[in-house]
PAKEBA-642170 format. One record per residue (C-alpha): residue number from 1; residue in three letters; chain; x negated, y, z. Coordinates in steps of 0.2 Angstrom, whole numbers, plus 5000, padded with zeros to 4 digits. Each point is the difference from the previous one (the first is absolute). Layout:
! residues N
[pt NUM,'ALA','A',[X,Y,Z]],
...
! end
This chain:
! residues 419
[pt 1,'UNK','A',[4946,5123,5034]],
[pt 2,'UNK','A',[5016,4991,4994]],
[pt 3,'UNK','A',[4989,4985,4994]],
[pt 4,'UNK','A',[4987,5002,5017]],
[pt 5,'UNK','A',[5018,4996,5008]],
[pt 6,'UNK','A',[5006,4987,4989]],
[pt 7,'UNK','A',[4985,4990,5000]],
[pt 8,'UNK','A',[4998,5002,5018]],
[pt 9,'UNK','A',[5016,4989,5004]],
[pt 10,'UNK','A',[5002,4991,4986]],
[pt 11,'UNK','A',[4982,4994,4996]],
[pt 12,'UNK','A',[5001,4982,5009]],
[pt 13,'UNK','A',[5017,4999,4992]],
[pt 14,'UNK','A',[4997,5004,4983]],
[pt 15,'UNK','A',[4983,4988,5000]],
[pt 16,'UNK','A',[5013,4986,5006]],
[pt 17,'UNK','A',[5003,4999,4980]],
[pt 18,'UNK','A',[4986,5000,4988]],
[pt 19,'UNK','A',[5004,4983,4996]],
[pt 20,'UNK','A',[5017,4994,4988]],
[pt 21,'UNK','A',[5013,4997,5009]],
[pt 22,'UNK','A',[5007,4981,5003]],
[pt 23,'UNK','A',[5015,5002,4994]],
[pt 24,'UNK','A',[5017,5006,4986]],
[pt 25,'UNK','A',[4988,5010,4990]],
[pt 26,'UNK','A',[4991,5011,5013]],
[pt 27,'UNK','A',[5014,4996,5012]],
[pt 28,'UNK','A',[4996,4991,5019]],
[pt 29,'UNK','A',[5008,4982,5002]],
[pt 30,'UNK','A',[5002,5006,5020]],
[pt 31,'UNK','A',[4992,5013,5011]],
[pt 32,'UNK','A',[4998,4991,5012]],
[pt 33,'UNK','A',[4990,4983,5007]],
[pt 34,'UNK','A',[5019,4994,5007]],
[pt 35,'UNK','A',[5007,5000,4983]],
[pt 36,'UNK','A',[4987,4997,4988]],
[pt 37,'UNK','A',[4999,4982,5007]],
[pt 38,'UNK','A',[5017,5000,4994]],
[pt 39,'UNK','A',[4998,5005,4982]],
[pt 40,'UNK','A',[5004,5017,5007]],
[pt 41,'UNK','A',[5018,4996,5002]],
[pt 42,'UNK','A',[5007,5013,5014]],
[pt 43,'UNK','A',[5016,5007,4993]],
[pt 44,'UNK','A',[5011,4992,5010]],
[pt 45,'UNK','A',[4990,4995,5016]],
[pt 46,'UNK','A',[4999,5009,5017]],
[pt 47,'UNK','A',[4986,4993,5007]],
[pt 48,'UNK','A',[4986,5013,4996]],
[pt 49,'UNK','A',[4996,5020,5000]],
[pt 50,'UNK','A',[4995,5003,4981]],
[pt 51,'UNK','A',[5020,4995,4997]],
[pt 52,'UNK','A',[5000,5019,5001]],
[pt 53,'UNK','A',[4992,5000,4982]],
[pt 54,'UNK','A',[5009,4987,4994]],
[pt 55,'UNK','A',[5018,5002,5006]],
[pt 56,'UNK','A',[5002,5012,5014]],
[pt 57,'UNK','A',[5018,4994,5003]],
[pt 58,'UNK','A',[4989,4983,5009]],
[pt 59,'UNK','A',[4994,5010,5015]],
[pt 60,'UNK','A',[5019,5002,5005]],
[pt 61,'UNK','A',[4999,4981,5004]],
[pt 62,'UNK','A',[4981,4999,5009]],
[pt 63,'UNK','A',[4999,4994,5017]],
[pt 64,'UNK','A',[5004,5012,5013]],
[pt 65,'UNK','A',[4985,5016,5006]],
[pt 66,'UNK','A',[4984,5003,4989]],
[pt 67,'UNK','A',[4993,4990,4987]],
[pt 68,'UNK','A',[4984,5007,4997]],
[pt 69,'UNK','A',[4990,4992,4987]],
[pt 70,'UNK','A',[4982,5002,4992]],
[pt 71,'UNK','A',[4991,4991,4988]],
[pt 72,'UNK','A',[4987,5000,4984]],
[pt 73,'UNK','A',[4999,4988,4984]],
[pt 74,'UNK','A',[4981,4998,4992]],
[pt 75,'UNK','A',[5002,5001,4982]],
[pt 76,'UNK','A',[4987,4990,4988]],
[pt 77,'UNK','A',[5002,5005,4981]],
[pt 78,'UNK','A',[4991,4987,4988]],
[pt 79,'UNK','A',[5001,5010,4982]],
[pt 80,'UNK','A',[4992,4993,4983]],
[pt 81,'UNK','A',[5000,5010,4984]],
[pt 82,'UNK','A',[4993,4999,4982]],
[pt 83,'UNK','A',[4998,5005,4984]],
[pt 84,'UNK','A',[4989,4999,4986]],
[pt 85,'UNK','A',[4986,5009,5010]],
[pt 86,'UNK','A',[5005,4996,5018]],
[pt 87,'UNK','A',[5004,4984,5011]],
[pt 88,'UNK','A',[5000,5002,5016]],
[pt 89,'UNK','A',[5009,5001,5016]],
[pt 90,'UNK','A',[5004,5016,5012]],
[pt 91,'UNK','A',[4993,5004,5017]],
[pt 92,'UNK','A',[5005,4988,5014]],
[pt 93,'UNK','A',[5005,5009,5018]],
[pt 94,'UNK','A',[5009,5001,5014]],
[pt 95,'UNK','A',[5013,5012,5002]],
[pt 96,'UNK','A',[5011,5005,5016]],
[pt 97,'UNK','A',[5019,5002,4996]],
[pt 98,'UNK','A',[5007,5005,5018]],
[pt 99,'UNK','A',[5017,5001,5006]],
[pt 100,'UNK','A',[5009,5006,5015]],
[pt 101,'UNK','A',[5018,5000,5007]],
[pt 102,'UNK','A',[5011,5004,5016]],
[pt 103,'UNK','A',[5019,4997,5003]],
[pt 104,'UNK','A',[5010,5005,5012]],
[pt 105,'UNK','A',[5015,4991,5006]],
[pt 106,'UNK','A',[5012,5001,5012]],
[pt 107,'UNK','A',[5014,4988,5004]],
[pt 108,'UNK','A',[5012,5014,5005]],
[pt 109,'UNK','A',[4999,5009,4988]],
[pt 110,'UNK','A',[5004,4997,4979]],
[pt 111,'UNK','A',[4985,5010,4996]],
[pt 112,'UNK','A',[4984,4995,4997]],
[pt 113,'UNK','A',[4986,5011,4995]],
[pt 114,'UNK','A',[4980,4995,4993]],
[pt 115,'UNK','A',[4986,5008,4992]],
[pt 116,'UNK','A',[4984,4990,4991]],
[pt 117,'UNK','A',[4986,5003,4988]],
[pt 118,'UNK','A',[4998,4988,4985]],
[pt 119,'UNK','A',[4989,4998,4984]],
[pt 120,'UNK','A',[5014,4992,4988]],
[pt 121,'UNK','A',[4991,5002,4983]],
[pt 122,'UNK','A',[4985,5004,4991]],
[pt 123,'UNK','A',[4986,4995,4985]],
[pt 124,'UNK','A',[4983,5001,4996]],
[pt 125,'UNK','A',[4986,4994,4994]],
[pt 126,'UNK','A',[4979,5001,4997]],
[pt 127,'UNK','A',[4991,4994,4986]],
[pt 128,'UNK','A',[4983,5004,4994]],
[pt 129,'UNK','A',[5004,4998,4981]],
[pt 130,'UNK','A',[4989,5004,4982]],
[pt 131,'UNK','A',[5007,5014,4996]],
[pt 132,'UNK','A',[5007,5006,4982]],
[pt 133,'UNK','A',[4991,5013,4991]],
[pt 134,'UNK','A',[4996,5012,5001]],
[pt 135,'UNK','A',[4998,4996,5020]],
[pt 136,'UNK','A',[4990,4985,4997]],
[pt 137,'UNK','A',[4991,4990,5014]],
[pt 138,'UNK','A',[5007,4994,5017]],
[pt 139,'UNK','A',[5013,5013,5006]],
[pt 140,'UNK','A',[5013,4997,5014]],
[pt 141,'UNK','A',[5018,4997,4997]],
[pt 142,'UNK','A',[5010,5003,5017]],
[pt 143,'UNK','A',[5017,5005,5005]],
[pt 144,'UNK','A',[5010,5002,5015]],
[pt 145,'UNK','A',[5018,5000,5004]],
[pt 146,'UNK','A',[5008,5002,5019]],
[pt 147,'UNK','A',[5017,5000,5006]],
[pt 148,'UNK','A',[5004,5004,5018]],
[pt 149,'UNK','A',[5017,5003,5008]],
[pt 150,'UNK','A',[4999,5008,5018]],
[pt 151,'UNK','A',[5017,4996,5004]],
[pt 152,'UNK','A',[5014,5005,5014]],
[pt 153,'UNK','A',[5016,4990,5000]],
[pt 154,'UNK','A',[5017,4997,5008]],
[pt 155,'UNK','A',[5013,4986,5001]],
[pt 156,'UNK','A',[5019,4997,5005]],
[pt 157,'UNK','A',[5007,4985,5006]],
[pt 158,'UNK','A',[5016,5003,4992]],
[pt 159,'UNK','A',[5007,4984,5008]],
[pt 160,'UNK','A',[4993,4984,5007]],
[pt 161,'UNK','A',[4998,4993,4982]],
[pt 162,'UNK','A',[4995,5017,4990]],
[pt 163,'UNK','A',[4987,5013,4999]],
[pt 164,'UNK','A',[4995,5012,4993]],
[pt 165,'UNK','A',[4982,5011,4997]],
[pt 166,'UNK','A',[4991,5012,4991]],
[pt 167,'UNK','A',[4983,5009,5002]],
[pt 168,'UNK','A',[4994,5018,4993]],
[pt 169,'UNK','A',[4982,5002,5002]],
[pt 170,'UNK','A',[4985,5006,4989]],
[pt 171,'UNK','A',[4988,4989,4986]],
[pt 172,'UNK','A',[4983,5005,4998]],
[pt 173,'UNK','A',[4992,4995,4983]],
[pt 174,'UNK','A',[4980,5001,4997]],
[pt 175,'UNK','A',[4995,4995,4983]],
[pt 176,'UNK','A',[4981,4999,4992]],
[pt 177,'UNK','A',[4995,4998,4981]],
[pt 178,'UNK','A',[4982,4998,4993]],
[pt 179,'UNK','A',[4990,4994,4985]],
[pt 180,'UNK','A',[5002,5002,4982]],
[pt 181,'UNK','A',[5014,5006,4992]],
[pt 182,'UNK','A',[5009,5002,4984]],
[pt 183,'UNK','A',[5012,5015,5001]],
[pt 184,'UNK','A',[5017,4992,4993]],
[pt 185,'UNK','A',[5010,5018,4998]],
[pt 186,'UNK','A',[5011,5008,4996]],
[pt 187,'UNK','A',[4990,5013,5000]],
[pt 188,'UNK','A',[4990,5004,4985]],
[pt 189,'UNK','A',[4986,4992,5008]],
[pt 190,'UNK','A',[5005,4983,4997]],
[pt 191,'UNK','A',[4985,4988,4998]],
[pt 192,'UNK','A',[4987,5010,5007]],
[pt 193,'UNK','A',[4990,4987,5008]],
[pt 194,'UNK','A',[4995,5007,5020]],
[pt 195,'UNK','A',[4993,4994,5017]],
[pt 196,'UNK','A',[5015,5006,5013]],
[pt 197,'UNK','A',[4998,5000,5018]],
[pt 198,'UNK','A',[5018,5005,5009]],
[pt 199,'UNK','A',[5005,5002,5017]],
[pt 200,'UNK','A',[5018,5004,5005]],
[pt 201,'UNK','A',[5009,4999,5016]],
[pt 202,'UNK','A',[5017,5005,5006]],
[pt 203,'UNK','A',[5015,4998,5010]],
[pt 204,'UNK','A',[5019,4998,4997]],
[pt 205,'UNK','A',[5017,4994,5009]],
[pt 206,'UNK','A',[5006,4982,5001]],
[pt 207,'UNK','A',[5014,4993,5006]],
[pt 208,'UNK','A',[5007,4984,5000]],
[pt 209,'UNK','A',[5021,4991,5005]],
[pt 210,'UNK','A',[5005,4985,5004]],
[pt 211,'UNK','A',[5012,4986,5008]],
[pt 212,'UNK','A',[4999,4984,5011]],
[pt 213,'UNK','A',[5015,4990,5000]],
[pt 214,'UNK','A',[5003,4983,5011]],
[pt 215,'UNK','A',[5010,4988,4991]],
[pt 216,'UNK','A',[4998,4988,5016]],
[pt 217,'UNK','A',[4990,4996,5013]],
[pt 218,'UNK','A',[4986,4989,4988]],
[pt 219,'UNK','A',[5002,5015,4984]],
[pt 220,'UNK','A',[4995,5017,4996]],
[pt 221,'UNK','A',[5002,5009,4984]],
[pt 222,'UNK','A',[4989,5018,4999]],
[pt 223,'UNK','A',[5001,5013,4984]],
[pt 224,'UNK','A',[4989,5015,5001]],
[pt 225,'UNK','A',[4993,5012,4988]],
[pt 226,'UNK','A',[4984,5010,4999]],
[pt 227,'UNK','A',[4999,5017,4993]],
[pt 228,'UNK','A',[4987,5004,4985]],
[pt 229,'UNK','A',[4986,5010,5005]],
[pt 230,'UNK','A',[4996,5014,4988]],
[pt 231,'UNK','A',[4984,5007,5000]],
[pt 232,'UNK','A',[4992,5021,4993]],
[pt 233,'UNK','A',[4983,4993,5009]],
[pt 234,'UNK','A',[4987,5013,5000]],
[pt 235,'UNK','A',[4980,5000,4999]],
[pt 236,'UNK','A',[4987,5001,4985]],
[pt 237,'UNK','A',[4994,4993,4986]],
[pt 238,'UNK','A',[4980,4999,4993]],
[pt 239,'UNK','A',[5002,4998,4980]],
[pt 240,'UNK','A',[4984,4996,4991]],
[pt 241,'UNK','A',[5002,5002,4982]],
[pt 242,'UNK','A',[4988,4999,4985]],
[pt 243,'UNK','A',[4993,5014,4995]],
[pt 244,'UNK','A',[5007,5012,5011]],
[pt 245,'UNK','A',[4994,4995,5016]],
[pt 246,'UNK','A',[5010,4998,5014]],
[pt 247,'UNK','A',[5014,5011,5011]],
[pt 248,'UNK','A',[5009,4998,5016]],
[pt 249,'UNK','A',[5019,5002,5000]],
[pt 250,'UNK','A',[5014,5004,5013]],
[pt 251,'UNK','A',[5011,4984,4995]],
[pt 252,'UNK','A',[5017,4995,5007]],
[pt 253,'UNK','A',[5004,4979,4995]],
[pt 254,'UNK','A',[5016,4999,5000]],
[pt 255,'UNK','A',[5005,4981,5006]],
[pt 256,'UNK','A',[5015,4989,5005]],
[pt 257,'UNK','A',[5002,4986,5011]],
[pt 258,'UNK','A',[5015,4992,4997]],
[pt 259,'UNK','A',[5017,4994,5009]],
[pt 260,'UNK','A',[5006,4984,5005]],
[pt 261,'UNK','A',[5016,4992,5004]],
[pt 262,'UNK','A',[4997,4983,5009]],
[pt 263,'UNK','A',[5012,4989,5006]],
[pt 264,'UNK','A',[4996,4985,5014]],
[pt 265,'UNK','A',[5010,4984,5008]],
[pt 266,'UNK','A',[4991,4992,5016]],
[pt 267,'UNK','A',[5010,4983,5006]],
[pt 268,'UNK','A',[4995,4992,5016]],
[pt 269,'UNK','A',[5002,4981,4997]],
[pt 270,'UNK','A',[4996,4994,5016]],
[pt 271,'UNK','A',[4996,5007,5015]],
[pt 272,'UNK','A',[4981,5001,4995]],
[pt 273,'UNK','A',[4998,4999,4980]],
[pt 274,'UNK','A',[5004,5019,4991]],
[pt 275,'UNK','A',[5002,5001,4980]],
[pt 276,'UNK','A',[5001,5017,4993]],
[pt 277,'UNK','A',[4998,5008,4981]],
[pt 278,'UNK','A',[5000,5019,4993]],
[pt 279,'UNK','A',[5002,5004,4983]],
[pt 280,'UNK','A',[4994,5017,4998]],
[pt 281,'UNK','A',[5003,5011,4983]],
[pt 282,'UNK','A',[4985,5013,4996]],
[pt 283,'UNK','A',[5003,5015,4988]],
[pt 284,'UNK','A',[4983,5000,4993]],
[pt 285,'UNK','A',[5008,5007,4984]],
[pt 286,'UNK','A',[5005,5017,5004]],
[pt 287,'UNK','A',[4986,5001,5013]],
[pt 288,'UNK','A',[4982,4992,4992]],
[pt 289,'UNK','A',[5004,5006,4984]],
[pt 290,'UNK','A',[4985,5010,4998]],
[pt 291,'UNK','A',[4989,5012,5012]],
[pt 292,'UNK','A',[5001,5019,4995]],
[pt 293,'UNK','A',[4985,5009,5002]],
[pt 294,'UNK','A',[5000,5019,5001]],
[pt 295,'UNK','A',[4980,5005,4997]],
[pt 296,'UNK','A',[4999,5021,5002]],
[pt 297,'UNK','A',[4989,5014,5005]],
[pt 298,'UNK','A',[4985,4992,4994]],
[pt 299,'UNK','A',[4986,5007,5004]],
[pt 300,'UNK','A',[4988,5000,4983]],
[pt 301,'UNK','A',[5007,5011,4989]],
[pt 302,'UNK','A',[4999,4987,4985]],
[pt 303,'UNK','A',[5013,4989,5007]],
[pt 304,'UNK','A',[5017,5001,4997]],
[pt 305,'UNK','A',[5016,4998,5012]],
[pt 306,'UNK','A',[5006,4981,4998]],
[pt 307,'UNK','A',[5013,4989,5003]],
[pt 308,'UNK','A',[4999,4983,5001]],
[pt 309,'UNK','A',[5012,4986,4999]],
[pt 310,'UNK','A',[4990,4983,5007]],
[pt 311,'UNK','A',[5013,4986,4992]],
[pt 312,'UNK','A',[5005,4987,5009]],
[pt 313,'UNK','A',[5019,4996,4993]],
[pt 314,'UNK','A',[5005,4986,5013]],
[pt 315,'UNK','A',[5014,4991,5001]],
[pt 316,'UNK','A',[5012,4994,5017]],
[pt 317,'UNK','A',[4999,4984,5009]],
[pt 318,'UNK','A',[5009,4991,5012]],
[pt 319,'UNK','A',[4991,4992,5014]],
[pt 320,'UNK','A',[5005,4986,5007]],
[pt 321,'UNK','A',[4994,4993,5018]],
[pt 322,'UNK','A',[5003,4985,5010]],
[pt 323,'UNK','A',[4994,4995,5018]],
[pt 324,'UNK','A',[5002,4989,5012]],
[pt 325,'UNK','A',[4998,4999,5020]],
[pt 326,'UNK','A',[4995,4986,5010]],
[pt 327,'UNK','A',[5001,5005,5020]],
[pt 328,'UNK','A',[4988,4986,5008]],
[pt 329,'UNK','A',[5004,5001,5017]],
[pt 330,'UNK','A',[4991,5010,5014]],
[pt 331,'UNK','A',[5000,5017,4990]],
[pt 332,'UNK','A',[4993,4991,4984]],
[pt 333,'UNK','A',[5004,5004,4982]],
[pt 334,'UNK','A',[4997,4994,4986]],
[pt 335,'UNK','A',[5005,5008,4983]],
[pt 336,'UNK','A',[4997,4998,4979]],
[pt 337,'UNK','A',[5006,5011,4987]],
[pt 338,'UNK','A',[5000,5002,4981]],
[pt 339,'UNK','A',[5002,5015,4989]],
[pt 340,'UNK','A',[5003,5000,4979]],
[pt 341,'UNK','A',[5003,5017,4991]],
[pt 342,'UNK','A',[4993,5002,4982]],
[pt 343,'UNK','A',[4987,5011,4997]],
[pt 344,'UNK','A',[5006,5019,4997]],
[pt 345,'UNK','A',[4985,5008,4989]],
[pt 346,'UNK','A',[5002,4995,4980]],
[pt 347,'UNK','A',[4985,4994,4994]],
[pt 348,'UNK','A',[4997,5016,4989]],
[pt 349,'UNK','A',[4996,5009,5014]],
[pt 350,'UNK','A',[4989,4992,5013]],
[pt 351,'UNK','A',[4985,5004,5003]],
[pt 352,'UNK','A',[4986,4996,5011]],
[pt 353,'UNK','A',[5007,5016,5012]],
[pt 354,'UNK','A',[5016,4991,5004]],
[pt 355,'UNK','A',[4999,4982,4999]],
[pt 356,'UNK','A',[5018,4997,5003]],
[pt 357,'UNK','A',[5002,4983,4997]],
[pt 358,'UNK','A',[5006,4989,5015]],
[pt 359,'UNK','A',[5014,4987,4998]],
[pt 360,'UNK','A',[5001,4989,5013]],
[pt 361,'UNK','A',[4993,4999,5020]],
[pt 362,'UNK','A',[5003,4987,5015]],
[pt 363,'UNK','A',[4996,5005,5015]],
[pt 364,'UNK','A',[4999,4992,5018]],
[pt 365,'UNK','A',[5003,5006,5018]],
[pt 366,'UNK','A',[4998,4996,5017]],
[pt 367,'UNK','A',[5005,5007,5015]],
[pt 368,'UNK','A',[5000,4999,5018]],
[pt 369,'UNK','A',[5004,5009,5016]],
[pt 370,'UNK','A',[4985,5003,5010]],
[pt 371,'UNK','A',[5003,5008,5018]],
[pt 372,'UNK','A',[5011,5017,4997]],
[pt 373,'UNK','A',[4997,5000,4982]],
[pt 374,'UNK','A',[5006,4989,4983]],
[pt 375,'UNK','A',[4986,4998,4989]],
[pt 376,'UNK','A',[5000,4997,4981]],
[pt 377,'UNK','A',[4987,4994,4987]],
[pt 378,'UNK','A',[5003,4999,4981]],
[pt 379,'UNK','A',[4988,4995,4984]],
[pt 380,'UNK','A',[5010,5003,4982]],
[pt 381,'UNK','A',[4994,4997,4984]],
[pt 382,'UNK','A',[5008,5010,4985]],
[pt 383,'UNK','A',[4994,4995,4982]],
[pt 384,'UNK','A',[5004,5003,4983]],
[pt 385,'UNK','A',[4998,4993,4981]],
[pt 386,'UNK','A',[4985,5007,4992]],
[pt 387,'UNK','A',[5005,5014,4987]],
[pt 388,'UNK','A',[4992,5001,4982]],
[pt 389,'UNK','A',[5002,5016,4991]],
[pt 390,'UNK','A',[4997,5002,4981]],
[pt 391,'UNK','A',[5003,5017,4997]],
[pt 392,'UNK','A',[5003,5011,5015]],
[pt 393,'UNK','A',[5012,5014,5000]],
[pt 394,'UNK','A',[4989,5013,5006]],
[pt 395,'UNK','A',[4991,5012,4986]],
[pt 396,'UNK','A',[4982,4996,4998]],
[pt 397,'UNK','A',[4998,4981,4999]],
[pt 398,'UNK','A',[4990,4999,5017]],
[pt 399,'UNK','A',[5010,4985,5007]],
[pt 400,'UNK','A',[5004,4991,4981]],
[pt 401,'UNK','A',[4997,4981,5001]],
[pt 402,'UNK','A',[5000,5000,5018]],
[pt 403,'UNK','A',[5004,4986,5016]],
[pt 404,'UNK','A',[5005,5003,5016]],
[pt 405,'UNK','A',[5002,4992,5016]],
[pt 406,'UNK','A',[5005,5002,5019]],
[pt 407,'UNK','A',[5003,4990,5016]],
[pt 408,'UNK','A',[4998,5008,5017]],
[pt 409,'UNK','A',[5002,4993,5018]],
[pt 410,'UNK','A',[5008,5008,5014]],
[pt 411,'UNK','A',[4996,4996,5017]],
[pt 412,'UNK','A',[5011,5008,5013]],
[pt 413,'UNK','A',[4999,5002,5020]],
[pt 414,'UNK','A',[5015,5007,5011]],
[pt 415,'UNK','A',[5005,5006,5018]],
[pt 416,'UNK','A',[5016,5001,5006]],
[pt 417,'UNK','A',[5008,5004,5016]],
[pt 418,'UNK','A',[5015,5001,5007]],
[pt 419,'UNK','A',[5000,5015,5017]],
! end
């Protein structure tokens, strides 16, 4: 009944991700089409609803009444991997990444409240690979990550230069791992060679501060910082083992996504050209350091209870955005962005089920106010040096003398308007 329910609402959310994400490691540059144009810049900008993921503190300075704001971005994943028996590239799709925000704000009043729903991270990947013995022939490798926030969130106006803002609300993680598998331990178990095909899901509190403060008129400086999001998910494993067969297991996969602490200046040079840059710092240390996975109850007898530690051992990275704003006149504008972080995932430990290795994107924008509503288009290209591994890290050798490489595009549409 529990996952009846959780697939029910989270199904067309969930599917929003089976592509890598276009970003820090598994991280969004923007969720949304207003700022992705951008480079995803948003920290210190007032001009949009998902500034309730980025820095609640903003909504304290939107526009007087209800921002309501809705929007989607098409991901397209372009993935190649080889090896000495494999050269070839993942499955090409479309996938939906949807967002949606309203604000509330009233001028005689310092509060201001919001609620929104974003997709802010995810991975995954398909390949139909050869694969190692003793599992030999075409098998599917495929994996899927999701992070969504569903997310309430206030903000005082201390003065008319400062605010303030925070958001408390609940993260829902869905994660997916199939294909052939060495088993990497600790358990005594280690190098056992299995096909794995695990489903988790599960659901935690996130929360999220920050601060706008207006230097002038023409300049805005923004610091906010988004909680981890720590993971007991909970679903079932199919292990397929050499000689003993195969089992079902209850399995809990315990994952992290980590937190951030971002900091963004917007300056208005002119009375119609905006420059803005975040640098963002991700803990990917302390939370992609490895998935644990808690395989029990298994129902043939012959198998053992397992856990599982899945490596990963990345490292942190700062993100660094830049954007700029053109209005055009008559509700026209144009806007350009740029985003450079260096790729989180050591080479020892890639593998074609997380091909994290984006470096650089530039995106453009366009938006224009049509009757009651401001419209916003976006395209981003995120792409990454291509990574050659000699001896991988994992137990088993299945991804020795290996290459990898990713690009995605990102095409985003959004509605907003203001009641």
């Amino acid at each position: 009944m529990r996952r009846a329910l959780w697939s029910a609402v989270f199904t067309a959310i969930s599917w929003s991700f089976c592509g890598s994400a276009f970003a820090d490691g598994v991280i969004l540059n923007g969720v949304s089409a207003h700022t992705i144009g951008r480079g995803g810049t948003n920290i210190a900008h007032f001009d949009n609803g998902s500034v309730l993921h980025d820095n609640p503190a903003a909504m304290a300075r939107m526009p007087d009444g209800t921002t309501f704001q809705i929007g989607v971005t098409g991901l397209i994943t372009d993935f190649q991997y080889s090896d000495l028996q494999n050269d070839t590239g993942g499955q090409h799709q479309l996938y939906p990444l949807p967002e949606l925000s309203i604000v509330r704000r009233c001028g005689c009043s310092p509060w201001t409240i919001g609620i929104g729903g974003f997709v802010p991270a995810g991975f995954g990947s398909i390949y139909n690979l050869e694969g190692p013995a003793p599992f030999s022939g075409t098998q599917q490798y495929k994996s899927f990550g999701s992070l969504t926030k569903l997310l309430p969130g206030v903000a005082y106006s201390v003065n008319d230069r400062l605010s303030v803002g925070a958001t408390l609300g609940v993260a829902i993680t869905v994660a997916d791992l199939e294909g052939p598998y060495t088993l990497q331990g600790p358990s005594f178990l280690r190098g056992v060679p299995t096909l794995l095909d695990l489903d988790a899901d599960g659901a935690t509190l996130s929360w999220s501060v920050g601060l706008l403060y207006r230097v002038t008129g023409r300049t805005s400086v923004g610091l906010s910082y988004l909680s981890e999001s720590r993971f007991e998910a909970e679903g079932t494993t199919r292990v397929v083992a050499p000689i003993l067969g195969q089992s079902d297991y209850d399995t809990q996969l315990d994952i992290t996504w980590p937190r951030s602490v971002g900091l963004g200046v917007r300056h208005q040079f002119c009375s119609n050209t905006v420059l803005s840059s975040d640098v963002i710092w991700y803990n990917w240390s302390k939370a992609f350091d490895g998935f644990g996975i808690h395989l029990d109850a298994p129902s043939n007898p012959q198998f053992p209870a397992v856990f599982e530690e899945f490596p990963l051992d990345w490292r942190d990275t700062v993100s660094v955005r830049v954007g700029a704003e053109q209005d055009l006149g008559c509700g026209r504008t144009l806007r350009l962005g740029y985003v450079y972080h260096r790729v989180p995932i050591p080479t020892s430990t890639i593998t074609p089920y997380i091909p994290a290795s984006l470096e650089h994107a530039f995106s453009i924008g366009y938006g224009w106010r049509w009757h009651c509503w401001n419209l916003n288009l976006a395209y981003m290209y995120t792409f990454g040096p291509t990574v050659s591994v000699e001896n991988s890290g994992f137990v088993g050798g299945d991804f020795d003398q290996s290459e990898h490489r990713a690009e995605t595009h990102a095409i985003g549409v959004s509605f907003m308007r203001r009641l």
